[in-house]
N, C-alpha and C positions, 0 to 999 in steps of 0.2 A: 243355393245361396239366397236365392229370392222370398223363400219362403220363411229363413231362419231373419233374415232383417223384417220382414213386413210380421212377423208374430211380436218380434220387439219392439216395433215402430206403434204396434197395435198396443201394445201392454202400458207404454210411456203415453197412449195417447188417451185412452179410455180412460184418464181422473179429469181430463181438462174439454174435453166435448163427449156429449152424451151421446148424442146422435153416432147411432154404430156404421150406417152405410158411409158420413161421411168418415167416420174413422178407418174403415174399410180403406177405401177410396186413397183417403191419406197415405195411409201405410202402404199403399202399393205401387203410389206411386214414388213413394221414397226408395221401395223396392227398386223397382225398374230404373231408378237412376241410379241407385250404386250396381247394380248390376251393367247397367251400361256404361260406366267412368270405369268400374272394373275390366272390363273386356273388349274395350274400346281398341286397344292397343292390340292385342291376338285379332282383332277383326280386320284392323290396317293392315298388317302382314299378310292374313292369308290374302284380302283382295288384290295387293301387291304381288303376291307370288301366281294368281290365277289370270293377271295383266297378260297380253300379249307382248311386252317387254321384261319382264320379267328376268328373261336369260336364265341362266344355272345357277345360282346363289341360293345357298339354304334358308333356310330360316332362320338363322343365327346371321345368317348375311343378311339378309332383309330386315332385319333389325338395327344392323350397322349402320347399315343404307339410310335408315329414314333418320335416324338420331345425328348421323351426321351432316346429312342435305337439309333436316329440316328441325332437327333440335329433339326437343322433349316433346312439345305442341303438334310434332309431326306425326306423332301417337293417336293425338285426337282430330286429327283431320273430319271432318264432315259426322260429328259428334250431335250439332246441332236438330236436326231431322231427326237421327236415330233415335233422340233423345225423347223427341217426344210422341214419337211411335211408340218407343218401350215401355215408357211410364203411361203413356193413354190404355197400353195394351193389358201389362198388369194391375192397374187401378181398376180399371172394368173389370178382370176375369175373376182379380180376389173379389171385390167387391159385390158381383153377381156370384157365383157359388158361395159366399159367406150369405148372401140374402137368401138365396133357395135354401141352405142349411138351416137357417134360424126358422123358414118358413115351415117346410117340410118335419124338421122338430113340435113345433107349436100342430103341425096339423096331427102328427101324430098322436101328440098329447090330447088334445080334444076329442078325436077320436076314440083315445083306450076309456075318456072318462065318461063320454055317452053309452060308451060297451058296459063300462060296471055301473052305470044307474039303468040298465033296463036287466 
């Protein structure tokens, strides 16, 4: 998923900032927050189910659980922090391997074109 948003987030961004790392950057970091609004909820469950209270209640019950003791918002419990783990996480990793890519290209190129002038 991370990768199919931050290629869009990259294509919408690249007419309006030239600059590619920070566009990189951007896009990845928009990545890692719908990635993390997305799966925020599956994360509260499983920590809930891996609790020491826990008890026998599925997953379909630990869903109950939280929407009814703590609404809709009880999904995004401690979202904060995660959030910006995720998005620090994926802004740096697209945005250093798209730099090593564009680098390692470019050095390529200069290389094959010093090969065919000798």
């Amino acid at each position: 998923m991370r990768f199919v948003v931050f290629a869009d987030t990259k294509e919408r961004l690249q007419p309006y900032i030239r600059n590619k790392i920070v566009v990189d950057l951007l896009s990845g970091a928009f990545a890692g927050f719908c990635s993390t609004v997305f799966n925020n909820p599956i994360d509260v469950v499983k920590t809930k189910m891996q609790g020491v209270n826990s008890g026998n209640l599925s997953v379909g019950g630990h869903f109950a659980d939280i929407y009814q003791t703590r609404g809709i918002m009880g999904f995004y419990s401690g979202i904060g922090p995660r959030l910006v783990r995720v998005m620090l996480d994926a802004s740096l990793t697209f945005s250093l391997f798209h730099q090593l890519k564009r680098t390692a290209a470019q050095f390529l190129a200069n290389r094959a074109a010093a090969n065919k002038k000798e």
